[in-house]
C-alpha positions as CSV (number, residue, x, y, z in Angstrom):
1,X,0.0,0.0,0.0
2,X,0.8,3.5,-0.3
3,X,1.5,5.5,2.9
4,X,0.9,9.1,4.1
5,X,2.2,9.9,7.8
6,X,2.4,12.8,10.4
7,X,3.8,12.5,13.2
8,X,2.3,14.1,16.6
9,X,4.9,14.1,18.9
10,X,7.8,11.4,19.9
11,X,8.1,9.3,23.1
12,X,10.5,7.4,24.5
13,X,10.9,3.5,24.1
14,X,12.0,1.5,27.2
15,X,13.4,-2.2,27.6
16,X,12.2,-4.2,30.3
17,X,14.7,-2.8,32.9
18,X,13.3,0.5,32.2
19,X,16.3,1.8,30.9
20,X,15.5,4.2,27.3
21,X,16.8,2.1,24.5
22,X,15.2,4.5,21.7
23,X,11.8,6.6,20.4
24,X,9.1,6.5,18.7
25,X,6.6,8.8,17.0
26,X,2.9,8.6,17.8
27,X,0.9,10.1,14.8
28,X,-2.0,9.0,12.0
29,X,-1.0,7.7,8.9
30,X,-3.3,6.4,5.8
31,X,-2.4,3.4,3.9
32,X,-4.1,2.8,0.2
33,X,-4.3,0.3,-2.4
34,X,-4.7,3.1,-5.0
35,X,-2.0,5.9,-5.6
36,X,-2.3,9.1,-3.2
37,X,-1.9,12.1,-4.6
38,X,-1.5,15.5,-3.3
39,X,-1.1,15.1,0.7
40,X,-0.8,17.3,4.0
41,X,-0.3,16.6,7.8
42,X,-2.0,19.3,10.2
43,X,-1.2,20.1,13.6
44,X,-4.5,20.3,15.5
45,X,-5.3,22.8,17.9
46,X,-5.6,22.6,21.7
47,X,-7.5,24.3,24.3
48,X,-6.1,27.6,26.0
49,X,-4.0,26.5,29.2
50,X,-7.1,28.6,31.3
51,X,-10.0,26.1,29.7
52,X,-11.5,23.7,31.7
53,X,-10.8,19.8,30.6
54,X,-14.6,19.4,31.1
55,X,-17.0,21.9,32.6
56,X,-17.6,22.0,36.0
57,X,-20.7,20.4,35.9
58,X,-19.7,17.6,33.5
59,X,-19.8,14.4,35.3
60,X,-15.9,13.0,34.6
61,X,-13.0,13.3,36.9
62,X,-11.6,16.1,34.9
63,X,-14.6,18.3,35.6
64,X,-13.6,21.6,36.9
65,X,-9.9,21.5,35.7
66,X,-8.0,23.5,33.9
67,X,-5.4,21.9,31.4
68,X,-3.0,24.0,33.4
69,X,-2.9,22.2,36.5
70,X,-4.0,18.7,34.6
71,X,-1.6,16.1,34.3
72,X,0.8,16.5,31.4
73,X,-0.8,13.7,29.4
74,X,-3.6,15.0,29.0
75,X,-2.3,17.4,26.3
76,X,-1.4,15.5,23.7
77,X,-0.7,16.7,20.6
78,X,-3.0,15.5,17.8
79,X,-2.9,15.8,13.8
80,X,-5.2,15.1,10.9
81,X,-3.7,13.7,7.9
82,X,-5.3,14.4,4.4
83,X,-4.7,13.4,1.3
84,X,-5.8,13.2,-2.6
85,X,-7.0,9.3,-3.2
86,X,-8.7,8.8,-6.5
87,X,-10.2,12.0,-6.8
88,X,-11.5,11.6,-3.4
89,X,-10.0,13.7,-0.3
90,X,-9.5,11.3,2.6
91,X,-8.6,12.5,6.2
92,X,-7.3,10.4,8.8
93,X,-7.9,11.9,12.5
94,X,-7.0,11.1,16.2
95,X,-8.4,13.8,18.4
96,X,-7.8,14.5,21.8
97,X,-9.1,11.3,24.1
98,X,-9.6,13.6,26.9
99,X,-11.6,17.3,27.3
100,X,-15.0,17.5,24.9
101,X,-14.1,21.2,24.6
102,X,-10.8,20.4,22.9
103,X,-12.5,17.7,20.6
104,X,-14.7,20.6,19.6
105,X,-11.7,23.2,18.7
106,X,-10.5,19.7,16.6
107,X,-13.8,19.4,14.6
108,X,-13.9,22.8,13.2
109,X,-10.2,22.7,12.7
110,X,-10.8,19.4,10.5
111,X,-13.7,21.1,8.6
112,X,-11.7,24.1,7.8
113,X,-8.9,21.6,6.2
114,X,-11.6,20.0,4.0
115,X,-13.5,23.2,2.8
116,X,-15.9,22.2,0.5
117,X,-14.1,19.3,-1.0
118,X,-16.1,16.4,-2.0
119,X,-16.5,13.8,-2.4
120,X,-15.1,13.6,0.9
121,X,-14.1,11.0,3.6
122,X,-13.0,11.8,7.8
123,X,-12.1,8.6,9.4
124,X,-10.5,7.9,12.9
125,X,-11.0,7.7,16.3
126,X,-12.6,11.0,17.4
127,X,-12.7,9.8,20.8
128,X,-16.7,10.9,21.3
129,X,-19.5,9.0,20.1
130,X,-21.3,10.4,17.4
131,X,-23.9,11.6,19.2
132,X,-21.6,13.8,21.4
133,X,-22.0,17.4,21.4
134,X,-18.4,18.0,20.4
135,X,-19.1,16.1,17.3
136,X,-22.2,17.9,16.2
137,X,-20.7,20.1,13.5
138,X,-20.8,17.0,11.7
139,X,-23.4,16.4,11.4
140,X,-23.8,17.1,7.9
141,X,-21.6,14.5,7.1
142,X,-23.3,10.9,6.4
143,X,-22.3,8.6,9.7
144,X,-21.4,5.4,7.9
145,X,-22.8,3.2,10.3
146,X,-26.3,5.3,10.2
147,X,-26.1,4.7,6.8
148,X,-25.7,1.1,7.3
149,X,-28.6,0.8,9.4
150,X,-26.7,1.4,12.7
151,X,-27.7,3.6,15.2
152,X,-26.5,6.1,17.4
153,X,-25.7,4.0,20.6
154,X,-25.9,0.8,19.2
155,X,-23.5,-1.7,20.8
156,X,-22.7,-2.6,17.0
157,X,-20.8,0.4,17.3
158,X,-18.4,-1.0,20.1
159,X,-15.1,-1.0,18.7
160,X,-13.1,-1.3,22.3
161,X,-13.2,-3.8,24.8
162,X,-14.2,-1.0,27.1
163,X,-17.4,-0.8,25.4
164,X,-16.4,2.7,23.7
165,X,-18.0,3.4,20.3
166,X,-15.4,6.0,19.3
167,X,-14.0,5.5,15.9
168,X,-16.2,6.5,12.5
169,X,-16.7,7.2,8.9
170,X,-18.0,10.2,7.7
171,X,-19.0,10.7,3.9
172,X,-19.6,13.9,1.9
173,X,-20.6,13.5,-1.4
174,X,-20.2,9.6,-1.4
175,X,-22.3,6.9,-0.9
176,X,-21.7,4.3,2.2
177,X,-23.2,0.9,1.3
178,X,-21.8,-0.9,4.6
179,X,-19.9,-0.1,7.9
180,X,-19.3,-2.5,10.5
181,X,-16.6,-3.7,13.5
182,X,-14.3,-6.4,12.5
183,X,-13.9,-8.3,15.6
184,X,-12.4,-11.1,13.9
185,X,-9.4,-9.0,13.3
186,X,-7.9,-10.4,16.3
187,X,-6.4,-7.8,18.9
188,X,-3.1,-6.6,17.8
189,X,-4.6,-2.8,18.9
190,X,-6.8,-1.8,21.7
191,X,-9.1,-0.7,18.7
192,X,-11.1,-2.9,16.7
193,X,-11.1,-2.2,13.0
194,X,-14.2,-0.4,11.2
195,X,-14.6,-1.6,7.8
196,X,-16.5,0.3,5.5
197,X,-17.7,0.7,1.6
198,X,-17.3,4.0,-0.1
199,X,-18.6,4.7,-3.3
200,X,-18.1,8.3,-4.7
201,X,-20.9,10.2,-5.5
């Protein structure tokens, strides 16, 4: 396959005496059977150190606290990658697992990096079901697994063994004709595969 990366940020790789024998870089890449053409890697934006993780009413642990005093990995740096795939521009995110808010200033950063391109995919794990508030800017977007009869909330949806239903298609300008979790893909990740198919137009 062909291969578009960014990289996030590094970290450090440890041996089993916990000595650092190298790094790594954690980042989103997009791998394709057909040629990719023109392709970017964007740095996605974070909340203002003074922002609450989650609002103080939220009910999470975070609630009430400000990425300043919140532990250090909670700010994790997070990129979209797009790219030109057979006419079709293709985005692969990862946004932020922790502060709605955040996932929020990550949608309309996405969007903005799309335009009005179509036909159009955005998949990943946006850490937020689609039915979460920080996701409702896309909802003009087709939800692949609506569109393959899948509902909001439905355990089909489940593509963690914590039960999370966090990673998505989204189509503009294509047609889905079938999204699912592909539990027999073992569990090399602690994500589950989705497994859709796109037709443009």
């Amino acid at each position: 396959m062909e291969v578009r990366y960014g990289a996030a940020r590094t970290f450090e790789i440890t041996g089993e005496d916990g000595v650092v024998t190298g790094a790594g870089c954690f980042g989103n890449a997009l791998l394709s059977r057909l040629a990719i053409g023109s392709s970017r890697a964007l740095v996605l934006p974070m909340a203002e150190s003074d922002a609450y993780v989650e609002p103080p009413d939220a009910d999470h642990p975070a609630a009430g606290v400000r990425y300043a005093d919140a532990p250090a990995s909670i700010r994790e740096s997070r990129t979209l990658v797009l790219a030109d795939v057979a006419g079709m521009t293709v985005g692969s995110a990862h946004l932020s697992h922790i502060g709605s808010g955040e996932r929020a200033l990550q949608v309309d950063a996405c969007l903005a990096a799309f335009g009005e391109s179509s036909p159009a995919l955005l998949l990943g794990d946006l850490n937020a079901a689609i039915e979460s508030p920080e996701l409702g800017e896309l909802a003009g977007w087709v939800d692949g697994f609506a569109a393959a009869d899948v509902p909001p909330g439905d355990t089909r949806r489940t593509s963690t063994d914590d039960g999370c239903r966090i990673d998505h298609v989204l189509a503009r300008g294509a047609t889905v004709r079938g999204c699912r979790v592909a539990r027999e893909a073992g569990e090399l990740s602690d994500h589950y595969p989705v497994v859709a198919e796109i037709v443009a137009g």
